[in-house]
C-alpha positions in Angstrom: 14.0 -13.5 32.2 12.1 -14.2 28.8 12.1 -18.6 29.9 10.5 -17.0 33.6 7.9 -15.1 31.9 7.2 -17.8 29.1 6.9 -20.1 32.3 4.2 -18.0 33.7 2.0 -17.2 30.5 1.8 -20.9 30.1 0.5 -21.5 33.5 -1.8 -18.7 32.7 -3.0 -20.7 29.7 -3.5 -23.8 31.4 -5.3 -22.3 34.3 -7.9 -20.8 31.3 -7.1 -17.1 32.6 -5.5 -15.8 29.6 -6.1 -15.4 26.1 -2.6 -15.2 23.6 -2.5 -13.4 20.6 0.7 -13.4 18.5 0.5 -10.0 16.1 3.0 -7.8 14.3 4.7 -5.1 16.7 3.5 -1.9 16.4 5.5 0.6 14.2 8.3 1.9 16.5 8.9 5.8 16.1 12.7 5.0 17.6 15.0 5.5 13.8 18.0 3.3 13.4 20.5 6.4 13.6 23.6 4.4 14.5 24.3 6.8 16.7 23.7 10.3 14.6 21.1 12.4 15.9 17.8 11.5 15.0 14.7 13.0 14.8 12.1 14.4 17.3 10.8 11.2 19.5 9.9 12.5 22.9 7.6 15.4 23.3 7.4 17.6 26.0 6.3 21.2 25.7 5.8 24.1 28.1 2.4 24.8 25.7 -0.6 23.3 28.0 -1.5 20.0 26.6 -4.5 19.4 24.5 -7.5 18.2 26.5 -8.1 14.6 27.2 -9.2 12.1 24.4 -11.8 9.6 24.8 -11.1 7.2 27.4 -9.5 4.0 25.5 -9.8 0.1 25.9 -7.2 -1.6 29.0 -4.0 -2.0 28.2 -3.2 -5.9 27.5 -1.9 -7.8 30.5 1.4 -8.1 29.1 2.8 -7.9 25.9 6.3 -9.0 24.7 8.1 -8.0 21.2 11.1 -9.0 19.9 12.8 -7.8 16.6 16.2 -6.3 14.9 16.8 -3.4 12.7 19.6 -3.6 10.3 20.8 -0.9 7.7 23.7 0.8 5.8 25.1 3.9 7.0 27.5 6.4 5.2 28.9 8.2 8.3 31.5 11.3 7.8 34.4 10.4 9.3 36.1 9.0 5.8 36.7 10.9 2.8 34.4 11.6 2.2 32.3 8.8 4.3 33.3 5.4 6.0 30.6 2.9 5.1 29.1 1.0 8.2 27.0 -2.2 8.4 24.5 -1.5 11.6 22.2 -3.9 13.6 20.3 -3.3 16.7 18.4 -6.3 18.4 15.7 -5.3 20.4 13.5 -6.4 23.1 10.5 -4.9 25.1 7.9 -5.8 27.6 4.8 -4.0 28.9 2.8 -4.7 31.6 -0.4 -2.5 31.3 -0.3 0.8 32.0 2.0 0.8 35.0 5.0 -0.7 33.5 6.9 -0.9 30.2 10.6 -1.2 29.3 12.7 -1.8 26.0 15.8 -2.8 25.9 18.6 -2.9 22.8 22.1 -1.7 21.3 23.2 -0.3 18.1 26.3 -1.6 16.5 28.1 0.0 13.9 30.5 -2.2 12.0 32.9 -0.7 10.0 32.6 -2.5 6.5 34.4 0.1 3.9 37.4 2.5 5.6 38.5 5.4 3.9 41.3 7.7 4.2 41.9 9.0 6.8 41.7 5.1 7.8 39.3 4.2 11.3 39.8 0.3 11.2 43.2 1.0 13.5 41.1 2.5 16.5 38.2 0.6 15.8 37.0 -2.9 18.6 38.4 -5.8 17.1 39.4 -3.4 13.9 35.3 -3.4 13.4 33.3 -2.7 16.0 32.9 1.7 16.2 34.9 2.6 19.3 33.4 6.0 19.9 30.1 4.1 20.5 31.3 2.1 23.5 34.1 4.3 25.2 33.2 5.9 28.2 30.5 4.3 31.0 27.5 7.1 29.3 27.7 4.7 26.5 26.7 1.9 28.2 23.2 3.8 28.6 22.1 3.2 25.2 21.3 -0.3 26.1 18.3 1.0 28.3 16.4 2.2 25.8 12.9 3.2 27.2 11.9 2.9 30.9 8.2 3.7 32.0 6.8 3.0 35.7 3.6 4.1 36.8 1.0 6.0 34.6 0.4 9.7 32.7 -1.2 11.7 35.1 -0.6 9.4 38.6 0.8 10.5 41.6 4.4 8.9 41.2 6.3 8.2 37.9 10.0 7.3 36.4 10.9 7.6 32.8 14.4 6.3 31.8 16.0 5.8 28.2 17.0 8.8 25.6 15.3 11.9 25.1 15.4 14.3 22.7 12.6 17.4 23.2 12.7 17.3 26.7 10.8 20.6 28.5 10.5 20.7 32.4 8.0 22.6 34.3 7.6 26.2 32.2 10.6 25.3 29.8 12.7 28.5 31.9 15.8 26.2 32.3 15.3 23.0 30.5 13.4 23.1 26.7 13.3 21.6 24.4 16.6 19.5 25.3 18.2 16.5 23.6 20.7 14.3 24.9 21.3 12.6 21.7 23.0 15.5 19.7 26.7 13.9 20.4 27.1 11.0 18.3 30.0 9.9 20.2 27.6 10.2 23.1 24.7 7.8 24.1 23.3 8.7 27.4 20.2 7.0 29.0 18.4 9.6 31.2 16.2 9.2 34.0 13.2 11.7 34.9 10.8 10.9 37.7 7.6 13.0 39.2 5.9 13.2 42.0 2.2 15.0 42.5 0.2 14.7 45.5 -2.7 17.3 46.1 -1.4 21.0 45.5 2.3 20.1 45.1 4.5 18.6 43.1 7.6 17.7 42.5 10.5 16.2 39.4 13.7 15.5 39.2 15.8 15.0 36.0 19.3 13.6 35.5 20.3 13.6 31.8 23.0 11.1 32.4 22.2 8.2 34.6 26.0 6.6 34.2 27.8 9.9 34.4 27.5 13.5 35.7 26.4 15.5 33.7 22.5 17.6 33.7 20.8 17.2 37.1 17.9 19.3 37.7 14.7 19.9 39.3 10.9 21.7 40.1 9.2 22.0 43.1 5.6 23.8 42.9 2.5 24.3 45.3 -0.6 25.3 43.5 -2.7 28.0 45.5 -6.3 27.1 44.4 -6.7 24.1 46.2 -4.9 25.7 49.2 -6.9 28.8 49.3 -10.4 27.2 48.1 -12.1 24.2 48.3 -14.5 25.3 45.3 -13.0 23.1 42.3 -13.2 26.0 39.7 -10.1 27.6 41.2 -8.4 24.5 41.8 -5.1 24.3 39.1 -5.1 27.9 37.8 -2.1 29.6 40.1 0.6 27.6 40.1 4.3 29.1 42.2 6.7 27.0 40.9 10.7 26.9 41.1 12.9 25.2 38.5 16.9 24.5 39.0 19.8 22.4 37.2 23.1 22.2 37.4 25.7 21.1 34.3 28.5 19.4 35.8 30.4 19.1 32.2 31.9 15.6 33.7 31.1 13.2 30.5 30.6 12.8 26.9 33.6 15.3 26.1 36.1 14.6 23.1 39.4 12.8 23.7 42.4 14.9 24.3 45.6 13.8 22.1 47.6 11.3 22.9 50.3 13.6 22.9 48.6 16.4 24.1 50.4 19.2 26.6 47.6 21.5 27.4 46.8 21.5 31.0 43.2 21.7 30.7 43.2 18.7 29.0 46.1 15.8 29.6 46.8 13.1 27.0 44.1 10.7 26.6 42.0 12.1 29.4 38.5 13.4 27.9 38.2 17.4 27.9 35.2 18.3 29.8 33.1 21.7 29.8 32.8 24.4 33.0 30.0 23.7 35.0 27.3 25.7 34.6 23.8 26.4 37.4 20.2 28.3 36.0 17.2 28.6 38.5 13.9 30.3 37.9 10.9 31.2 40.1 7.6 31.4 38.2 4.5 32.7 38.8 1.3 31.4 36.4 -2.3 32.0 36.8 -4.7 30.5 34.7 -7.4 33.7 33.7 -9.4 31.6 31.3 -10.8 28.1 31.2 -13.6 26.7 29.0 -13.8 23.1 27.4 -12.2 24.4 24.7 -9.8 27.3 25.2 -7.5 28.2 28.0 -5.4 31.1 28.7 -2.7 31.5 31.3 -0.3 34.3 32.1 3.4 33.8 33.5 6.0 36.0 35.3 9.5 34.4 36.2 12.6 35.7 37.8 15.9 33.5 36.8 19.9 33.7 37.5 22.4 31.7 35.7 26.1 31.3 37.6 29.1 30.3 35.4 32.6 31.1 35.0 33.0 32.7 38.1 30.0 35.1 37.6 26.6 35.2 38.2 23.5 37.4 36.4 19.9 37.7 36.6 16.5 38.0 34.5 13.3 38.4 34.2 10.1 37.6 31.8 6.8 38.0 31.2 4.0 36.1 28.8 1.2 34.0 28.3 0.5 30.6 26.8 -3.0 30.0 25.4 -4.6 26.3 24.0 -7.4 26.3 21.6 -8.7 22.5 21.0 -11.3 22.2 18.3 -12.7 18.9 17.2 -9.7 16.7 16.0 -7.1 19.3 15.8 -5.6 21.6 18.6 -3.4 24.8 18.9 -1.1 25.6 21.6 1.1 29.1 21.7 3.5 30.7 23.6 4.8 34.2 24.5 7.2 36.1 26.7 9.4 38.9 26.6 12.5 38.2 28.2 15.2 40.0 30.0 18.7 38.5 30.3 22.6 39.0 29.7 25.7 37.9 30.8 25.4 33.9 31.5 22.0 33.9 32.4 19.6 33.5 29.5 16.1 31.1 29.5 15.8 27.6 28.7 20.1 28.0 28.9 19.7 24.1 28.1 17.8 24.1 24.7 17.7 22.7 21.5 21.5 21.7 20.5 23.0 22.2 23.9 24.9 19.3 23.4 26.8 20.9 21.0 26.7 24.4 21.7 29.0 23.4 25.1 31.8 22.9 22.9 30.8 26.2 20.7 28.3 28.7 21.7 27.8 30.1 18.4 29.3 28.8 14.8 32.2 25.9 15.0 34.5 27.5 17.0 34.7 30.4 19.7 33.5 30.5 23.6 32.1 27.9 25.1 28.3 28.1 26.4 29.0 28.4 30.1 31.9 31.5 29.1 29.6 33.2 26.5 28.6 36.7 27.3 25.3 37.9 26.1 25.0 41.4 25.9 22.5 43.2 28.7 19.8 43.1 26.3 16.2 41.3 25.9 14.6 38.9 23.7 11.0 37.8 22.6 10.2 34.2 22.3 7.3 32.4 20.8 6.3 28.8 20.3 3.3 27.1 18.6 2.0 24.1 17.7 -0.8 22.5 15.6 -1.9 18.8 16.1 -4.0 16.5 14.8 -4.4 13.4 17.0 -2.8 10.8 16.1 -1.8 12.1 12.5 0.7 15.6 12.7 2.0 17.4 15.1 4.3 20.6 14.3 6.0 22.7 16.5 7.8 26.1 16.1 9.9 28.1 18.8 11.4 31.2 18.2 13.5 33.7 20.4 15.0 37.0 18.7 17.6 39.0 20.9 17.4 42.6 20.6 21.2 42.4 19.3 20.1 40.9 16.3 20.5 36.7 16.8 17.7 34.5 15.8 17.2 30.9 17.6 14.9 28.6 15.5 13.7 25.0 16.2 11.3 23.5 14.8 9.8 19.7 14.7 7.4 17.6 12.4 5.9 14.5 13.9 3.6 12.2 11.7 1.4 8.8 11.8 -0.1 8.4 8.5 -2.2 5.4 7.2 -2.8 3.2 10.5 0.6 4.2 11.8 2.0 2.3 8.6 4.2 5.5 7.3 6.1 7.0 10.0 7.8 10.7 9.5 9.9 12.7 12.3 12.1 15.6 10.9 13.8 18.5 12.9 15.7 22.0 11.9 17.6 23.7 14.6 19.0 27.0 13.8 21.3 29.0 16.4 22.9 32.6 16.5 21.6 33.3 13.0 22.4 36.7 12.5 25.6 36.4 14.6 27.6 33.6 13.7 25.0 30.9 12.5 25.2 26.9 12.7 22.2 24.9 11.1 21.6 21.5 11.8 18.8 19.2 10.0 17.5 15.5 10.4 14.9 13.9 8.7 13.3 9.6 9.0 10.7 8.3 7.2 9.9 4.5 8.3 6.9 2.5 6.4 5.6 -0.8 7.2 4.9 -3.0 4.2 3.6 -6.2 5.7 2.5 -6.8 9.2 6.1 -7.5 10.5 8.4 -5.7 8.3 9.1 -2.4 7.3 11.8 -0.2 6.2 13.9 3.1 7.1 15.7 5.9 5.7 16.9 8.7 7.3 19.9 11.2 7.0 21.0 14.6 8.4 24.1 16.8 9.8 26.1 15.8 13.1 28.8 17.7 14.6 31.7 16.0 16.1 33.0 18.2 19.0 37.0 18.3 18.8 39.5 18.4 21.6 40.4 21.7 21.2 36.6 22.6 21.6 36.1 23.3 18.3 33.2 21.7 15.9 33.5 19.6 12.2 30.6 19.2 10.2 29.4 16.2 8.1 26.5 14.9 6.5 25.0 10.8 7.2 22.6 8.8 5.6 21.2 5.4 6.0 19.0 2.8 4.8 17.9 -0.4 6.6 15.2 -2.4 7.9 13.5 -4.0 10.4 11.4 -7.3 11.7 9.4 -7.7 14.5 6.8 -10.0 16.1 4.5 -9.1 19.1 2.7 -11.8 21.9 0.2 -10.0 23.7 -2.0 -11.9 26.7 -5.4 -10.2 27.5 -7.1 -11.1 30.3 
């Protein structure tokens, strides 16, 4: 593929149609986790998106970058850690604005064992098993997919996400299949939008079954109007998905004798269905402000049950100069299995333990038949900070927090992405915490350090806790062709 497309620039060159230009890749906002969650990367939030920036230069014809990230990681799985060498080659392409893709693997060699002692179970006594076990795995190769442009009438995304919100955020927010690190999923999530409808799908395993959902909507204005001011303000809109609980699960013993989950086998987690049907209608809409209100009616099914809900709110945008506010707020109504946004922040986890490091899983938990308020916001500053906050409170006295910090300082030369996920506080509380920082020193190096909790989900559905850290970096080197 690479000889091909060298092939082609050259006959390019010759033909005096392109111009090459070899520069340092840009700084990369994907940390080398080695497979421990990292930080917020992908952004998606039910909060209306800032207004448009100025319209910028074409994207180059095609661009190439090629580079590899190496580091030291002290992972808990030792006593107290196991030390780990990791390197991740990487390759991407882009080909304007209608096509991009990067491709690359992490592998975590096991360089100091300590008791209790990994090497046994490890690939070739080296190579970190859990990494490479199950077909999911293989997904981590496809790191980031993107056909067709923001804001087009068809698109696909592939490759990990981690704050992944669709349609009002109802039954997917804030969601990150990365939270497993024995667990690397690539996920697919494609759109389509043509007049007053529109339609997505999302699949958060694309080798394995696992999240599937979906939106359909029809927005009235342009039905009912043909006056643009009413066009996009009353949006009906219906969100679904679907756990199957299939992959990703922790291995059963080798000598196990439970019947729910056989030796060697991989326990897996009862499936789990939310929908929602949302009203939204946009009541004001300047240059610089916008404020919609929102009424949904939702079920969840699970464990042989099913319940329903209801909520009520408003989100509201306020974009002034170079920074910009979103909010967000509903009261809530919900019990049993049902609750909104079901697949959140640390849903990867909480399957295995709703609440604390042990106890019912998510699909089995009971909520009581109560309410909740939840609230989101979020400040940016293009191109330099964006923080986000979401809160729910239940009635019943347990606190959901997450919150994310995304940062470009200095040309894009110092990197920071941090995020704090708090669950059931009040109840039985779990915290979980990751922090990178990445800088770039010279035009094709720069450095990494990041660290944090991961959980490792047991076979007998129960959590352990550690702490990782790492240090490494990287080296890259960008050709771009402009036309």
């Amino acid at each position: 593929m690479a000889a091909l497309l060298f092939i082609v620039v050259l006959g390019q060159l010759d033909a005096g149609e392109v111009d090459v230009e070899v520069i340092p890749a840009p700084m990369t906002p994907e940390p080398v986790d080695a497979g421990a969650p990292p930080a917020v990367v992908h952004r998606a939030s039910p909060v209306p998106a800032p207004s448009p920036e100025p319209e910028t230069p074409r994207a180059p014809a095609f661009a190439m970058r090629a580079g590899i990230e190496t580091g030291v990681l002290l992972f808990p799985e030792g006593n107290p850690f196991d030390g780990l060498a990791v390197a991740r080659p990487l390759l991407s392409f882009e080909a304007g604005e209608l096509f991009a893709a990067e491709l690359g693997a992490t592998f975590n060699l096991l360089i100091l064992d300590t008791t209790p002692y990994n090497s046994g179970r490890e690939l070739g006594g080296i190579l970190r098993k859990p990494d490479w076990d199950e077909p999911s795995d293989f997904g981590q190769i496809l790191r980031h997919l993107r056909i067709g442009s923001d804001g087009g009438p068809a698109w696909l995304r592939a490759g990990a996400v981690r704050l992944k919100t669709l349609g009002n955020g109802h039954v997917i927010n804030r969601y990150s299949n990365q939270d497993n690190p024995n667990y690397h999923p690539a996920s697919a999530n494609g759109g389509l939008h043509v007049g007053p409808f529109r339609a997505e799908l999302f699949a958060s395993d694309v080798l394995g079954p696992r999240i599937l959902g979906g939106l359909v909507g029809v927005e009235l204005g342009r039905i009912i109007a043909n006056d643009p001011k009413w066009h996009d303000r009353f949006w009906v809109t219906a969100e679904l998905a679907h756990d199957f609980g299939n992959a990703g699960g922790a291995e059963c013993p080798p000598a196990s004798t439970d019947a729910s989950c056989p030796a060697g086998a991989r326990r897996t987690t009862p499936g789990v269905t939310v929908l929602e049907a949302d009203f939204s209608a946009m009541v004001a809409r300047t240059q610089t402000a916008k404020l919609q209100l929102l009424a949904g009616l939702g079920g969840g099914f699970a464990s042989g049950r099913g319940d329903l809900g209801a909520l009520a709110g408003m989100t509201g945008e306020l974009d002034v100069g170079p920074v910009s506010f979103g909010a967000k707020v509903e009261a809530r109504k919900q019990g049993g299995v049902f609750r909104h946004g079901l697949f959140g922040p640390q849903y990867e986890i909480s399957r295995f333990a709703a609440a604390g490091f042990s106890g019912p899983l998510l699909a089995q938990q009971l909520l009581p038949d109560s309410g909740s308020v939840y609230g989101e916001l979020r400040v940016g500053s293009r191109g330099l900070v964006i923080a986000e906050v979401a809160i729910e409170h239940f009635f019943w006295n347990r606190t959901d927090v997450d919150v994310t910090l995304q940062a470009e300082l200095f040309g894009s030369r110092v990197v920071t992405l941090a995020r704090f996920t708090a669950v059931a506080v009040g109840v039985l509380p779990r915290y979980a915490a990751t922090g990178e920082v990445r800088v770039r020193f010279i035009p094709s190096l720069y450095v990494v350090a990041s660290g944090g909790t991961v959980f490792f989900p047991q076979a007998d559905a129960s959590l352990t806790r550690g702490v990782f850290f790492m240090g490494g970096a990287g080296v890259d080197l960008e050709v771009v062709t402009k036309r």
